[in-house]
C-alpha positions in Angstrom: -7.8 -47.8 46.2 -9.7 -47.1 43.1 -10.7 -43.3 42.6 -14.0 -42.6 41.1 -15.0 -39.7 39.0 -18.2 -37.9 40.4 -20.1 -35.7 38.3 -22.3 -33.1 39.1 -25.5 -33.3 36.2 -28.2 -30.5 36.5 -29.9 -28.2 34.0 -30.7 -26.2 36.9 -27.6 -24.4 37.8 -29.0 -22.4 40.1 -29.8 -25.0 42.5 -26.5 -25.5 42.7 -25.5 -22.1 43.5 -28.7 -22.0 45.9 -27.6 -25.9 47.5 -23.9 -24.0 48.4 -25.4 -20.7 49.6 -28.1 -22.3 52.1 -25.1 -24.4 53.8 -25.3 -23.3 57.2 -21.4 -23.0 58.0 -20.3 -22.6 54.3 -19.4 -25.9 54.1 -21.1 -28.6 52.3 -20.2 -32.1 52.2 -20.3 -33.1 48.0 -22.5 -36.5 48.5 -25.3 -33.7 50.0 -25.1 -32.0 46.8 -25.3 -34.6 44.6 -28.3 -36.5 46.5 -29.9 -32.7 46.3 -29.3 -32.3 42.7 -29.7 -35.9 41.5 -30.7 -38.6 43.8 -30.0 -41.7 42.7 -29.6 -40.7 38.9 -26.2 -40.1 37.5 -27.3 -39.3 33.9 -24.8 -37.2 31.8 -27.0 -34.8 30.2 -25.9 -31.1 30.7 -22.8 -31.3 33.0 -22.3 -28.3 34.8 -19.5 -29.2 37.1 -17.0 -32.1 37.7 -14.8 -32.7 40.8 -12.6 -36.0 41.3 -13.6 -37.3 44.7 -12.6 -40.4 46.1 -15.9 -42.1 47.0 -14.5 -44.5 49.9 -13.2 -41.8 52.8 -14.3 -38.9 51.3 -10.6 -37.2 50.5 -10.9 -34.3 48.5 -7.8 -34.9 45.4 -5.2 -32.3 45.8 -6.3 -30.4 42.4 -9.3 -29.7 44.3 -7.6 -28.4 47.1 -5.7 -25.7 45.2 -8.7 -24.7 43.7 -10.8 -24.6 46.7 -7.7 -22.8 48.3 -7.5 -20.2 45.2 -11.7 -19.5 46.0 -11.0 -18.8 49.3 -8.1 -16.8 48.6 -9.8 -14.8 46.1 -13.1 -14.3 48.3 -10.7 -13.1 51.3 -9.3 -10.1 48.9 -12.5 -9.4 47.5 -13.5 -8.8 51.3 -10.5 -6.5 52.0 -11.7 -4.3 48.6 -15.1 -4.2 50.4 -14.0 -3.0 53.5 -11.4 -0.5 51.8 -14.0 0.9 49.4 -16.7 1.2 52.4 -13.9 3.0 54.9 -13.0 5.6 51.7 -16.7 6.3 51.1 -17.4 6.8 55.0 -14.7 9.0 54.9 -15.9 11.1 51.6 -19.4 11.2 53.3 -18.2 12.5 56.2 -16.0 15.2 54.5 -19.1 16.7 52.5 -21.0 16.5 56.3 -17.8 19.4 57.6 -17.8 21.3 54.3 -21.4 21.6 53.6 -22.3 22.6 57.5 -25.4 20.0 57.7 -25.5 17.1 59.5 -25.9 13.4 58.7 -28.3 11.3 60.9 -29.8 7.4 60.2 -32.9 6.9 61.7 -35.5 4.6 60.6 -33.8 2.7 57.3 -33.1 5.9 56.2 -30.0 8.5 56.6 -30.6 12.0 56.3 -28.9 14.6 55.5 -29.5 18.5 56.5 -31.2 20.6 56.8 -28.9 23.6 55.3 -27.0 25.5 58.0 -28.7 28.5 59.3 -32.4 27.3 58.6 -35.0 28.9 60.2 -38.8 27.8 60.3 -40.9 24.8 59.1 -39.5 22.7 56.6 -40.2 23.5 52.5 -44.1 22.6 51.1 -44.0 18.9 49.7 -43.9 20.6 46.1 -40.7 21.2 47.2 -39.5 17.1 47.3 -38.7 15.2 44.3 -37.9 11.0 44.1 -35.3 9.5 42.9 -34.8 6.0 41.7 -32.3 3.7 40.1 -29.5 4.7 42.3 -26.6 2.3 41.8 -26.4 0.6 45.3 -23.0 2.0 46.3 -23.6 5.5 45.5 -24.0 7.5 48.5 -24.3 11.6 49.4 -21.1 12.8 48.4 -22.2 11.9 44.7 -26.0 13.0 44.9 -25.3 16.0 46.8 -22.8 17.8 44.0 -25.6 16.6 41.4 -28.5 17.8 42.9 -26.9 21.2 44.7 -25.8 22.2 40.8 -30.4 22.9 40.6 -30.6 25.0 44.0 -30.5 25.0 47.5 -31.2 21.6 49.2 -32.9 21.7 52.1 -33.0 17.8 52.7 -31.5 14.3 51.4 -33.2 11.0 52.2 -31.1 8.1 51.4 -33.2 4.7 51.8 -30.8 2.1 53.6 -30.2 -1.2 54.0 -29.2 -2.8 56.9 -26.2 -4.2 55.2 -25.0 -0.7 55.0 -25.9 -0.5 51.0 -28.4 2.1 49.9 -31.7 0.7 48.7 -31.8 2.2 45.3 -33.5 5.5 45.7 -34.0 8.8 47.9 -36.0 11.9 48.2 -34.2 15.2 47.8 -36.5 18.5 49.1 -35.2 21.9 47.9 -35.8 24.9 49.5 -38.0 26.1 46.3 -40.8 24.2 43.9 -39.2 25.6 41.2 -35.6 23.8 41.9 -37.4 21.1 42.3 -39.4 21.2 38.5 -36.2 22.5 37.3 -34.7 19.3 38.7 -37.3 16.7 37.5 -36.9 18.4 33.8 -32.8 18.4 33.8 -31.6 15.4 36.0 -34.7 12.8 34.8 -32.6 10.2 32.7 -29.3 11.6 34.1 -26.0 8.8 33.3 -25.3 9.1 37.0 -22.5 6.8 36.5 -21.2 5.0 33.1 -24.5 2.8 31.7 -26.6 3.7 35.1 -29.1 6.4 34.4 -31.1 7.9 37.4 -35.0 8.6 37.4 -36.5 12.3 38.9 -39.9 12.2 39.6 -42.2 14.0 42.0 -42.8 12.9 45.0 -45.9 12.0 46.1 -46.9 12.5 49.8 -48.5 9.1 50.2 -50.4 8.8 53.6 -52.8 5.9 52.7 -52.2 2.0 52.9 -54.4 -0.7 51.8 -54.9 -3.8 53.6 -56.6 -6.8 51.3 -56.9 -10.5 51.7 -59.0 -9.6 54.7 -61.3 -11.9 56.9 -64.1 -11.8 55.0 -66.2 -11.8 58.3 -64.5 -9.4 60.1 -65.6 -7.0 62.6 -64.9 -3.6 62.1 -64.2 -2.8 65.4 -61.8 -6.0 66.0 -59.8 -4.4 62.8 -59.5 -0.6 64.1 -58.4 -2.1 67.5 -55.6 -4.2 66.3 -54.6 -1.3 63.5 -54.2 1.3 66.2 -52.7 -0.5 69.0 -49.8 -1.8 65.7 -49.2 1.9 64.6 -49.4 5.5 65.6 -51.3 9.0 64.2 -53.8 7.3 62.4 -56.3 10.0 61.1 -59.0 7.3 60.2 -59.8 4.1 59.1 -62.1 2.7 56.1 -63.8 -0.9 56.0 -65.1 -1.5 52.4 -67.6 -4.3 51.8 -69.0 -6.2 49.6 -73.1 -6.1 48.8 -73.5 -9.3 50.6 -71.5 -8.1 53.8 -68.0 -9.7 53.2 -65.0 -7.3 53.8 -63.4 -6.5 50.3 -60.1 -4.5 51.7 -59.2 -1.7 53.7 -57.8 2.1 53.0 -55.7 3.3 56.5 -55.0 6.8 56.8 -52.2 8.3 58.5 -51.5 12.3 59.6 -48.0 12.4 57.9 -46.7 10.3 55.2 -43.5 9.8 57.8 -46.8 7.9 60.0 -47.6 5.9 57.0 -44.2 4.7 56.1 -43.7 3.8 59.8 -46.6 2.0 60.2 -46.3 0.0 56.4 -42.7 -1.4 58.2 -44.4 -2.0 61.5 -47.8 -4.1 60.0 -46.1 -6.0 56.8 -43.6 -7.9 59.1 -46.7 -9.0 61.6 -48.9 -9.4 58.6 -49.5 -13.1 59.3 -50.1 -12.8 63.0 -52.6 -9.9 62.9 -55.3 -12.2 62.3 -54.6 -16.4 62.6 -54.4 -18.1 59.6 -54.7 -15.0 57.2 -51.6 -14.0 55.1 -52.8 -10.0 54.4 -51.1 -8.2 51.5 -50.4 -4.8 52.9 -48.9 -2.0 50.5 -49.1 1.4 49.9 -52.6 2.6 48.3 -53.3 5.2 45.7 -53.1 8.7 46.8 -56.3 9.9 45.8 -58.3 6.9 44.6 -60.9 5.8 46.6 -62.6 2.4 45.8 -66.4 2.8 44.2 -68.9 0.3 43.8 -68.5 -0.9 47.1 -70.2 -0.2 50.5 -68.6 2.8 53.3 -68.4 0.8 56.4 -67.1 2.8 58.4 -64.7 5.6 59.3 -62.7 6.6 62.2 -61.6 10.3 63.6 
């Protein structure tokens, strides 16, 4: 039986990757790829991969076997790493949770941490919160906390999570003073958190307003309010704006905390396509203190 060789020819290599990663049991036979990659073409510019297949009963060679053996082999330890590393971080968290006296919950996408043993009272003034972005996505607490604690008192950490587990690249941290907190933005802004990976401090701004666009451009006011207030909670008002001629331009939605607005963003951009049939809204957070001009105050409700 004669073997033929088979080659795989694509510029595109990451249809490849993308034609092995949508497989639905991680297991695709080779004539799909090719037919996906190729059709009926078997042209020899840019080769990107070569396997020896014979064509008549579909036997992989034995070469390919060892290597496919040797992939799986190597994606089983890589696994067992992933799990170890994930178990010793669990572990470190949980340590800084006894020593530092404040509790870790997860609620929401987000795990939280404090606040500081022994509060008393309402939490700090927003002044008090700072942001922080490009967090490597398997650096957790018991690395921001040390960081951040070196400024002043922390009365708060809000780790954005995924639900894979990994952290989603940035948090909040609220100290007990606005001074810790400008003290923080100035010294920890650009901070190497990690070798080559530098963090960003900013303030935080207490966002509370979305914006809804892509509306209906006949839609009723009233029809809109209904459907945003039966989707999300403690709205504080709503604002239709409109063009000259009548046709809805967007919408500004107001919340009473930014915690309201945050919950209601996850709620509405999931169910974005159903709130109104056929209409694909774009739903996102809006500036904090610009309001649209030049167009027409529909309306606006307590």
């Amino acid at each position: 039986m004669e073997n033929n060789s088979l080659e795989f020819v694509s510029g595109d290599e990451n249809k490849l990757n993308s034609t092995i990663n949508d497989s639905n049991d991680g297991h695709t036979d080779i004539s799909t790829w090719y037919e996906d990659l190729c059709g009926e073409s078997n042209s020899k510019n840019n080769p990107i991969l070569y396997l020896n297949n014979n064509m008549s009963d579909r036997k992989w060679s034995q070469s390919c076997l060892i290597n496919d053996n040797e992939s799986h082999e190597n994606n089983s330890n890589a696994e067992m790493r992933n799990i170890e590393n994930q178990i010793e971080t669990s572990k470190q968290v949980l340590k800084l949770e006894a020593e530092s006296g404040c509790t870790i919950t997860q609620v929401n996408g987000q795990r939280k941490l404090g606040p500081p043993p022994g509060w008393i009272g309402p939490p700090p003034d927003p002044s008090c919160e700072i942001f922080v972005g490009k967090i490597p996505r398997n650096l957790y607490e018991h690395e921001l906390y040390p960081i951040f604690r070196s400024i002043g008192e922390i009365y708060e950490i809000r780790l954005m999570m995924d639900f894979s587990g990994t952290n989603r690249g940035y948090c909040f941290v609220m100290y007990t003073k606005a001074s810790d907190a400008n003290r923080a933005i100035k010294e920890l802004d650009n901070y190497e958190i990690r070798p080559g990976r530098k963090i960003g401090v900013l303030p935080s701004i207490n966002n509370c307003r979305l914006c809804v666009s892509q509306l209906p451009h006949n839609l009723d006011t009233e029809t809109f309010i209904r459907k945003i207030c039966d989707t999300t909670t403690e709205v504080r008002n709503v604002a239709i704006y409109r063009y000259p001629d009548g046709r809805v331009k967007n919408a500004l939605i107001s919340y009473k905390t930014h915690i309201a607005a945050a919950m209601g963003r996850r709620r509405l951009v999931p169910d974005r396509t159903n709130l109104f049939p056929g209409v694909d809204l774009t739903i996102d957070w809006a500036h904090p203190k610009l309001t649209p001009y030049n167009m027409y105050y529909h309306n606006v409700v307590e």
